[in-house]
C-alpha positions in Angstrom: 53.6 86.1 93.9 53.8 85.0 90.2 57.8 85.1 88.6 58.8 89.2 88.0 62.0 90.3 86.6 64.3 92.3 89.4 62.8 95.6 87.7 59.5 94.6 87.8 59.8 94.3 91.4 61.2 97.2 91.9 58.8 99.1 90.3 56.0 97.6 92.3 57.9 98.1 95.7 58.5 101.8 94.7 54.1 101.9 94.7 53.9 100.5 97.8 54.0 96.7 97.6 56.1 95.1 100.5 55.5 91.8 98.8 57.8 92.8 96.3 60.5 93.9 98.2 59.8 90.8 100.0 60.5 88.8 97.3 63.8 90.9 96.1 65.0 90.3 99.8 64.5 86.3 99.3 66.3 86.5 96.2 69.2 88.4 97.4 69.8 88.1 101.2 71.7 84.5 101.0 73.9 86.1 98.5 74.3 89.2 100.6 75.2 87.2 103.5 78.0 85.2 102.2 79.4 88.9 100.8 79.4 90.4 104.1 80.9 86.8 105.6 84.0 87.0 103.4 84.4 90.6 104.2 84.1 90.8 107.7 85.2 86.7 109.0 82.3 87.2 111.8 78.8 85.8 111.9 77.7 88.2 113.9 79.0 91.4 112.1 78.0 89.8 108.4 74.3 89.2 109.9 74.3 93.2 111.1 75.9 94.5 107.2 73.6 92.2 105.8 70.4 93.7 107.9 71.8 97.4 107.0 72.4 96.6 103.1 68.2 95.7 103.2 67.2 98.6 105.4 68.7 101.1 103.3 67.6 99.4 100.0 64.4 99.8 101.4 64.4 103.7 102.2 66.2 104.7 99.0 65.3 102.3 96.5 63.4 105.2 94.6 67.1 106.7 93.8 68.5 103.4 92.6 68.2 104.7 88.7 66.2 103.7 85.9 69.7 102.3 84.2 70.6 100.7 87.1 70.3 96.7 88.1 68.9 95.5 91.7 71.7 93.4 92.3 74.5 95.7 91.3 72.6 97.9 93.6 72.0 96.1 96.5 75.9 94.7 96.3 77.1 98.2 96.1 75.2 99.0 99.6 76.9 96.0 101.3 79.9 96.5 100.0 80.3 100.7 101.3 78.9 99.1 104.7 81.4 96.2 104.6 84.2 99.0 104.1 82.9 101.4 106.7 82.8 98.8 109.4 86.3 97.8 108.4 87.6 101.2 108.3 86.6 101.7 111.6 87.6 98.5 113.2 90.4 99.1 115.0 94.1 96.7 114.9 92.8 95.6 119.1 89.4 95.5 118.6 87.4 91.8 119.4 83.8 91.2 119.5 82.9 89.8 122.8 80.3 87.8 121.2 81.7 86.8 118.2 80.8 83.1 116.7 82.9 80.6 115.0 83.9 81.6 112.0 82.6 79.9 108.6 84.4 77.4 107.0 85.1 79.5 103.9 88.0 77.8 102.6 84.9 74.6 101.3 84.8 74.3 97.7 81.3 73.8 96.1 80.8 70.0 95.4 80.5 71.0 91.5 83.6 72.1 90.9 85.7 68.7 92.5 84.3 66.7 89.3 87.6 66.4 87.6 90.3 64.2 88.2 92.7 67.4 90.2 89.8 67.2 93.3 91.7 66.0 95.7 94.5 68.8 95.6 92.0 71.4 94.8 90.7 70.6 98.4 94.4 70.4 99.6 95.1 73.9 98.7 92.0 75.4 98.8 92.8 76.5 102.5 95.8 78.4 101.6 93.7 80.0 98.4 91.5 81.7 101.1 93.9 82.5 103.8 95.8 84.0 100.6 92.8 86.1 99.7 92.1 87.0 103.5 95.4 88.5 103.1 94.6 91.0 100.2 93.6 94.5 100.9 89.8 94.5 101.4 88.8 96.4 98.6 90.7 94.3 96.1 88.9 91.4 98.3 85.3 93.2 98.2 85.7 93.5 94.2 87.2 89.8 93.4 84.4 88.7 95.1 81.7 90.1 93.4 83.3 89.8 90.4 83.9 85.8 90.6 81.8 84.6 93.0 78.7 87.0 93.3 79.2 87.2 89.1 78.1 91.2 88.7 79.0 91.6 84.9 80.9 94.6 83.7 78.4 97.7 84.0 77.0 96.3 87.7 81.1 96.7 88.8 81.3 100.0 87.0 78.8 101.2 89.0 80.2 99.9 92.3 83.8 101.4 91.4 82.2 104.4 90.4 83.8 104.7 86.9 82.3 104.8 83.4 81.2 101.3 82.0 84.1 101.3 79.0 86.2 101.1 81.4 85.2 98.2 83.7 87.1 95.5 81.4 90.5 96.9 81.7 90.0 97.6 85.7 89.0 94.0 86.2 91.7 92.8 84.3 94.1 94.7 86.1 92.6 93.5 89.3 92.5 89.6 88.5 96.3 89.6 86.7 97.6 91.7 90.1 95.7 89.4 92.9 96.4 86.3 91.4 100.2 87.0 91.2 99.8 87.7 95.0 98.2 84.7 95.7 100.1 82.4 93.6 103.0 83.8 95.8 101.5 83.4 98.7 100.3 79.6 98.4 103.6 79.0 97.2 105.0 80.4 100.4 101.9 78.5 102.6 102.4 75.0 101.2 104.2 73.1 103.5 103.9 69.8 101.4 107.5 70.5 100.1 110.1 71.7 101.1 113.0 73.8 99.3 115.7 75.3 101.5 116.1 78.3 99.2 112.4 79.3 99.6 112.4 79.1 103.4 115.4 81.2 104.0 112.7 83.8 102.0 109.9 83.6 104.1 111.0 81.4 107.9 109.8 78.1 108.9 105.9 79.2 109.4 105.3 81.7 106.8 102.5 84.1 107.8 99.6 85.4 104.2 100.4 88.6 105.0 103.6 88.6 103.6 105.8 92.4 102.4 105.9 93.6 98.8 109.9 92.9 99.2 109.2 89.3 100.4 106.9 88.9 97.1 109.7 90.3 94.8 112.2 88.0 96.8 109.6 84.8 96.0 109.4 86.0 92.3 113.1 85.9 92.1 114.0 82.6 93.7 110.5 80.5 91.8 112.3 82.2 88.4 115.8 80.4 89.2 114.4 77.2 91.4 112.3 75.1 88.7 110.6 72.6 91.5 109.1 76.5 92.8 108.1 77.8 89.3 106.2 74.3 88.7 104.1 74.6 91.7 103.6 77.8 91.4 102.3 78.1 88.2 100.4 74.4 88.5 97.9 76.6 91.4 95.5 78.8 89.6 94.0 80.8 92.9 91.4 82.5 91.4 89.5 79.5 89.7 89.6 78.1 93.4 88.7 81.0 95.2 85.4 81.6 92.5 84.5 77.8 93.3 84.6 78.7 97.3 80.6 77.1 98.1 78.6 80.1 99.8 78.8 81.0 103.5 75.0 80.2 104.8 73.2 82.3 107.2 72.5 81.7 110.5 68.9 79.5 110.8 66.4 81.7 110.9 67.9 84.9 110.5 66.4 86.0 107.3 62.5 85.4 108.4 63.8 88.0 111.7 65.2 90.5 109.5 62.5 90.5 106.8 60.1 90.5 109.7 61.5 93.8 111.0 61.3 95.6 107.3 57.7 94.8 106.4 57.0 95.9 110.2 58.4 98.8 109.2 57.4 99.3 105.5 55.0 101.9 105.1 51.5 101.8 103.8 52.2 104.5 101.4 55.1 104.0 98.5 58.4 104.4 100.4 59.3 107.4 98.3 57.8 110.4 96.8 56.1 109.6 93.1 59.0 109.1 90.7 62.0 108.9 91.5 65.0 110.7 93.3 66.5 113.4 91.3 69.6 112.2 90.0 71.6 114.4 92.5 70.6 112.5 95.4 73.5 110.1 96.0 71.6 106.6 96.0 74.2 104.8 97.9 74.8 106.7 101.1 73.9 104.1 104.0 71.7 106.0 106.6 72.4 106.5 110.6 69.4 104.1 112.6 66.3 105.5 112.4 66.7 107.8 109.5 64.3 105.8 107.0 61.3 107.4 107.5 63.7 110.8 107.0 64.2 109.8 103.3 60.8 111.8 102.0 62.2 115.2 103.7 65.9 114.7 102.1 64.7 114.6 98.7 62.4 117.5 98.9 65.3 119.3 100.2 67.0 118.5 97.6 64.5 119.4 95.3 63.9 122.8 96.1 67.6 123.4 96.3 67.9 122.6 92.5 64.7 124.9 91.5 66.6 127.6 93.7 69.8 127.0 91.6 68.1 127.0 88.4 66.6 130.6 89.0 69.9 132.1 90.1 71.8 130.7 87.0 68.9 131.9 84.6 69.6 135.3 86.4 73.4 135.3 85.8 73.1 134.0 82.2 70.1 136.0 81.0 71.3 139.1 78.7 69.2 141.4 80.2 70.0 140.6 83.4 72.1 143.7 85.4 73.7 140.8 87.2 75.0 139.0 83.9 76.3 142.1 82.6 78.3 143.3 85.7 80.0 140.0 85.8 80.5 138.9 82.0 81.4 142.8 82.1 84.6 142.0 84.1 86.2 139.3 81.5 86.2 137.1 85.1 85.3 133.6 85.2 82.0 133.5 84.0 82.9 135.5 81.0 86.2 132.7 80.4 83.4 129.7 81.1 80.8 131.0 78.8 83.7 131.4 75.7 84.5 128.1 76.7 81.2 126.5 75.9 80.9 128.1 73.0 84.2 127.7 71.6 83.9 123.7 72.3 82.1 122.0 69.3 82.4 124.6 66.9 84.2 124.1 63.7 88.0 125.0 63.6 87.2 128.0 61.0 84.3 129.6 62.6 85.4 133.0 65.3 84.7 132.6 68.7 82.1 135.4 69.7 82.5 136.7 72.7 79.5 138.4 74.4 82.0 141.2 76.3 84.4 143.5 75.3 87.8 142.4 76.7 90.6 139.8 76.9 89.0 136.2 77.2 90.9 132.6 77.3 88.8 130.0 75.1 88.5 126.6 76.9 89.1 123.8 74.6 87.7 120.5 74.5 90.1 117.5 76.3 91.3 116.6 72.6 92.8 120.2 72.2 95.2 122.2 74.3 94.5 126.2 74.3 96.8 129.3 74.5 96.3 132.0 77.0 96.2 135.5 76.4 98.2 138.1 77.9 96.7 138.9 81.6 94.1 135.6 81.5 94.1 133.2 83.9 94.3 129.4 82.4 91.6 127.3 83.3 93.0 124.5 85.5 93.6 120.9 83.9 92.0 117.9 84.8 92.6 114.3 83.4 89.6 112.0 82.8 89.0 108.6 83.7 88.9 107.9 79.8 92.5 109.3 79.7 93.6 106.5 82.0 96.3 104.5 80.1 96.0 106.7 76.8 98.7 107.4 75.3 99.0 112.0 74.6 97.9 112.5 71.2 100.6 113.9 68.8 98.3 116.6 67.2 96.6 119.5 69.5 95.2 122.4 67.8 94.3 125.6 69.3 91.1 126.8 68.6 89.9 130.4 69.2 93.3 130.9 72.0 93.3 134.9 72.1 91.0 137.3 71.4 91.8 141.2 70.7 90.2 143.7 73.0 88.4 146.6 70.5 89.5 149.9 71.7 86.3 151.2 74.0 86.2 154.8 71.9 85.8 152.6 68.9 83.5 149.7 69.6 82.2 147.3 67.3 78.5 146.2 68.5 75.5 144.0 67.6 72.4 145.8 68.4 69.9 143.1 70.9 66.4 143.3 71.6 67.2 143.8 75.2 70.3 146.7 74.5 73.2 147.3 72.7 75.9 143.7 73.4 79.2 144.3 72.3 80.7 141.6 70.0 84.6 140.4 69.7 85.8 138.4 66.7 88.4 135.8 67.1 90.0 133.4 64.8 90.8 129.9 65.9 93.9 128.2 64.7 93.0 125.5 62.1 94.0 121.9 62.9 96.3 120.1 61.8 96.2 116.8 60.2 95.2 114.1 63.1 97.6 111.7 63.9 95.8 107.9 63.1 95.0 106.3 66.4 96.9 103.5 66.8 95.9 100.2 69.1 98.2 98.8 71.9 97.0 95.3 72.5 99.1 92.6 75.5 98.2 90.3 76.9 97.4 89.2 81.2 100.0 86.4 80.8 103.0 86.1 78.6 103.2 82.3 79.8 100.4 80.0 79.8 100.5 76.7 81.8 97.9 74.2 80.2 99.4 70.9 81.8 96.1 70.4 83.2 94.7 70.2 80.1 93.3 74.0 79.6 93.6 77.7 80.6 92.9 80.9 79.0 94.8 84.5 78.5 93.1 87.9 77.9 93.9 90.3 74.9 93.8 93.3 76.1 93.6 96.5 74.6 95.2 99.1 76.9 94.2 102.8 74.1 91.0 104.7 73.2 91.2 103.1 69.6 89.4 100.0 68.3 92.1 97.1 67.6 90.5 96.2 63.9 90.8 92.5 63.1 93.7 90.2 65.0 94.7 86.9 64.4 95.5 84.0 67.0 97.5 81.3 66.3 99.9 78.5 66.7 101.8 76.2 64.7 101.9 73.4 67.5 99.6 70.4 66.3 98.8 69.5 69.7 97.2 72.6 70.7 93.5 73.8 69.8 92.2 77.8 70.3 88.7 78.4 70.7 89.3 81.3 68.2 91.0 82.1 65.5 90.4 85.8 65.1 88.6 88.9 66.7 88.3 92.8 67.0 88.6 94.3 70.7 87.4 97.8 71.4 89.2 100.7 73.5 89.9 99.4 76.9 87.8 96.6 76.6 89.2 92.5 76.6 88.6 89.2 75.2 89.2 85.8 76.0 91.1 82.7 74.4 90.5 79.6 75.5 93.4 77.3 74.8 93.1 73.5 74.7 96.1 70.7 75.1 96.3 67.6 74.0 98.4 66.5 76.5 98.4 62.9 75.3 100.3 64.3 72.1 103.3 65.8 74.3 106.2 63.6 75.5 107.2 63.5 79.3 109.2 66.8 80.7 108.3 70.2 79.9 106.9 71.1 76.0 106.6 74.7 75.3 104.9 75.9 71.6 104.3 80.0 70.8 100.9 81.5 70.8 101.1 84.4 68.5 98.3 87.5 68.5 98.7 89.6 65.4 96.9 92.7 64.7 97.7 95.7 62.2 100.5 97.6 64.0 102.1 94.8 66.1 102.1 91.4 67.8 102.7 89.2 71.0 103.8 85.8 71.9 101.9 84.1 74.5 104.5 80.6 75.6 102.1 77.4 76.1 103.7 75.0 78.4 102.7 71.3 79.3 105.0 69.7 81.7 103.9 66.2 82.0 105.8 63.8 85.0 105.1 60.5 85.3 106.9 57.8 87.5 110.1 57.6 87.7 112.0 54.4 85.3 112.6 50.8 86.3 115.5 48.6 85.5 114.1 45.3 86.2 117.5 43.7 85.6 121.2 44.6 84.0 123.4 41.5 82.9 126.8 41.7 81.4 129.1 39.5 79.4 132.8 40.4 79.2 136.3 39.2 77.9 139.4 40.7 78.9 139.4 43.0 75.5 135.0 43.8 76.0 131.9 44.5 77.9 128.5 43.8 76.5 125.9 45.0 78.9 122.0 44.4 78.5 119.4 46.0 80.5 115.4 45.5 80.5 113.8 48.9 81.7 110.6 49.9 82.0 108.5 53.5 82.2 105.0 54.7 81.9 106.2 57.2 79.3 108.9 55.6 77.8 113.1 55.5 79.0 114.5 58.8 77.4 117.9 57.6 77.0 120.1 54.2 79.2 123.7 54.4 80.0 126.3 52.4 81.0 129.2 53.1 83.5 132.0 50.7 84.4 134.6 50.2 86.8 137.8 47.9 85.5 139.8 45.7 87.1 142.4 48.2 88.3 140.0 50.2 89.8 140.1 53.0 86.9 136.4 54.1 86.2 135.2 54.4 82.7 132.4 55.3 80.5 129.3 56.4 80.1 128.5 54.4 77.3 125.5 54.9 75.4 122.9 52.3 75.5 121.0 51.5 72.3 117.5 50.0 72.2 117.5 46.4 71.3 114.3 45.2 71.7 110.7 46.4 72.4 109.8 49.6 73.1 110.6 53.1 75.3 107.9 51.8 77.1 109.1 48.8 77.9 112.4 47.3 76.4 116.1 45.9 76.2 118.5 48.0 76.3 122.4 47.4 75.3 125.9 47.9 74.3 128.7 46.4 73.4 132.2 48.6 74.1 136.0 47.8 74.5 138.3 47.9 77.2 142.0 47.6 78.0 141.0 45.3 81.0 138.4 43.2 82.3 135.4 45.0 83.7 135.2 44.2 87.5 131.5 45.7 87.8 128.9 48.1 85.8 126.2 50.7 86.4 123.4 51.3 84.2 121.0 54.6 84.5 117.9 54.7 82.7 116.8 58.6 82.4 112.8 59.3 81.4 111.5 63.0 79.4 111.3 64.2 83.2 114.4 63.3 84.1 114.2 61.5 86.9 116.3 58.3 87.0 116.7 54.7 88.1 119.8 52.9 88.9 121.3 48.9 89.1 124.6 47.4 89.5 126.0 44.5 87.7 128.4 42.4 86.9 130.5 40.2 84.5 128.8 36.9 84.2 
């Protein structure tokens, strides 16, 4: 069939079409695949989730949602089968049949064109047995966040949490499992050894290492520099979203689409429209339930109708029921002061359709007083109060309400019978406290010896940041921007670029500052550039029984940070070191010498050339 959006599709497959599923499974069962792969490390299993995630897509795709996107969608239903099947698998538990498991540590042939390829591939196998390691639902999300590429609102609907929030949820996630994994590859590699680090984690270090190991690791890479280079030159998470895909089995997708148009029905797979929104779309069914779908959703249909006629019953006026209960000052009467308390203005009374003590439910920007003998409704905390800071003005609006004595009663005639009326003034508020933006940032050290990397600014309140500035006074690096305005809880990007031509040999650090209105952070650059180690390709000396002139011709592919001279006299007493000075050439390539006195001949010399690294080279002479 002709090119159709994923939504096009869908609506097509919700009238009937099996072509158009068809064609949504052929876009999306590779993907799938590899998902389930990674998740469950067995063919066989991935190859049954996968089958599952399409045979439920099938029988509820008419409560996916109109905001909704297929892929999101269909990801979500792998990913709750992925997790059930791991839930219930058992520490003992082997499949009899199980095939070889995928080579997933593979990187895709597209990311090894740069000139780092050959120990991207060297590491990549620790990168994966890292991830392996994590807890599957940090796995399941990493993964479809960086490999399977679901933007923000497709993972809000998969965590379950409003889309605003998604950015600082996934940055929370990728700053947390890559500081795992960078501790974990750093405990892997076996290329190098450092005594210190081994006493931490044993000659064969297993990935699935304690928190106290990890805090243990942290501590000894912060005091060992050789540990907190090599673990900060691995960036795990730009490996492990270059991992190629995990292919199916040959000829497993033709048998599985196979067996869902054989059992796609002739009618639309749904009832016209689709599912109320109560129905939960993502609830994977038990074998054979498909063609149960229909019956569910009428169920559930004529449950709402039935729960729309009782509440109309209890809220109507008129009704006896609605008078007995909101008669009582109970909970319906408290709910119903609520809603109409919330949204009014801070001036205008509270009425009350009851006679009797009532407690006003405010909004979740004001805290309310109870009166005497009511019963405070119980508090709850939103997910938009997540990493808000409280709010230094609450007001109470309409808090308690004075019961008018019954042999006096103050009344507004109704249509339907007399409705007593109680007035109650709400305290007005205050003035509001300005909200104020707390923006940090994923890294407060950024390693760019490879040329490149990137922070987040994050902005961890409900207020927008209004402008910030990035910058940097170091000429060798270049940001990708200068300036920007982040909303609540949301994140952006700065790419930082290094001249690392610019930057001498050895470690080079410049400050990255992020400024807004109300504060600012430092973000440390660091390039730490090693080249070869110097050569001395000869040392000569010339001496009298008064003075030493030594001259040596070194040689490095950055340049000789400094040359030194150390001498033994003809006593035996040791002296120096004696500063070399460049005589001719260049750091690069040069003579180096001195000229010094002594109280005796000089029996023999040693000079050491020293680069920006510093790492050295050494050669004797003596007095010609």
């Amino acid at each position: 069939m002709e090119q159709q959006t994923d939504s096009r599709l869908v609506e097509l497959a919700l009238g009937g079409d099996g072509r158009a599923f068809a064609e949504l499974f052929h876009r999306y069962y590779a993907a799938v695949y590899d998902f389930a792969a990674r998740m469950m490390r067995d063919a066989g299993e991935a190859e049954d989730v996968a089958h599952e995630t399409f045979r439920d897509a099938m029988a509820l795709i008419g409560g996916m949602g109109p905001d909704a996107t297929f892929r999101g969608w269909i990801f979500a239903i792998a990913r709750n089968l992925a997790l059930d099947r791991l839930d219930g698998r058992s520490a003992m538990e082997s499949r009899t049949d199980a095939t070889p498991e995928p080579a997933f540590s593979v990187l895709d042939a597209r990311s090894l064109a740069s000139p780092g390829a050959a120990e991207a591939e060297a590491i990549a196998p620790l990168v994966w047995e890292a991830a392996a390691a994590l807890d599957d639902r940090q796995l399941s999300l990493l993964d479809l966040h960086l490999r399977q590429h679901l933007d923000e609102a497709e993972m809000a609907r998969v965590i379950g949490v409003p889309e605003e929030h998604a950015p600082l949820l996934l940055a929370r996630l990728t700053k947390t499992t890559s500081g795992t994994m960078q501790d974990l590859v750093l405990a892997l590699d076996r290329r190098y050894r450092c005594e210190g680090l081994e006493a931490i984690v044993g000659p064969r270090p297993k990935a699935g290492l304690l928190a106290a190991t990890r805090k243990a690791i942290d501590a000894h890479a912060a005091a060992c520099e050789q540990c907190a280079r090599r673990r900060e030159a691995v960036a795990p998470l730009a490996l492990f979203s270059a991992f190629a895909m995990v292919d199916p089995p040959a000829g497993s997708a033709h048998g599985i689409l196979d067996d869902l148009l054989a059992a796609w029905p002739e009618s639309s797979p749904t009832p016209a429209g689709r599912v109320p929104p109560g129905v939960p779309p993502l609830r994977a069914l038990d074998q054979g339930s498909e063609r149960r779908e229909p019956y569910i959703i009428r169920a559930f249909a004529g449950l709402g109708a039935l729960a729309v006629a009782l509440l109309a019953i209890l809220v109507l006026p008129a009704s006896p029921i609605a008078l007995t209960r909101f008669g009582s000052g109970g909970r319906f009467a408290t709910a119903r002061a609520g809603a109409e308390a919330v949204g009014s203005s801070p001036t205008a009374p509270a009425v009350l359709g009851v006679v009797g003590t009532a407690t006003a439910v405010p909004s979740r920007a004001a805290t309310s007083t109870p009166a005497t003998g009511g019963s405070p409704p119980p508090q709850t905390t939103s997910d938009a109060q997540v990493g808000a800071s409280t709010p230094a003005n609450t007001e109470t609006p309409a808090a308690t309400a004075t019961a008018t004595p019954a042999t006096a009663p103050t009344s507004t005639p109704a249509a339907t019978g007399p409705s007593p009326t109680l007035a109650s003034t709400a305290t007005p508020a205050g003035t509001p406290t300005p909200c104020r933006a707390v923006l940090t940032s994923n890294l407060s050290a950024l390693n760019v010896s490879n040329g490149s990397n990137s922070f987040e600014v994050l902005n961890q309140s409900p207020c927008d940041s209004g402008p910030y500035s990035v910058s940097s006074s170091a000429a060798w690096l270049v940001l990708d921007r200068k300036a920007g305005d982040v909303g609540p809880f949301a994140h952006q990007t700065i790419n930082v670029v290094a001249d690392t031509t610019a930057v001498r040999e050895g470690t080079t650090t410049a400050p990255i500052e992020v400024t807004w209105a109300t504060g600012s952070f430092t973000v440390q650059a660091r390039v730490t550039k090693v080249g070869a180690p110097p050569v001395i390709l000869q040392a000569t000396g010339a001496c009298t029984p008064n003075s030493a002139t030594v001259t040596a011709s070194a040689t490095d592919d950055y340049g000789v940070a400094s040359a030194v001279v150390s001498y033994v006299l003809s006593d035996g007493t040791a002296g120096g070191p004696v500063q070399l000075g460049l005589l001719l050439g260049s750091v690069r390539s040069g003579n180096w010498s001195a000229t010094f006195s002594v109280s005796r001949p000089v029996r023999s010399f040693t000079v050491t050339a020293t680069d920006g690294a510093g790492q050295t080279a050494s050669a004797t002479g003596g007095c010609g």
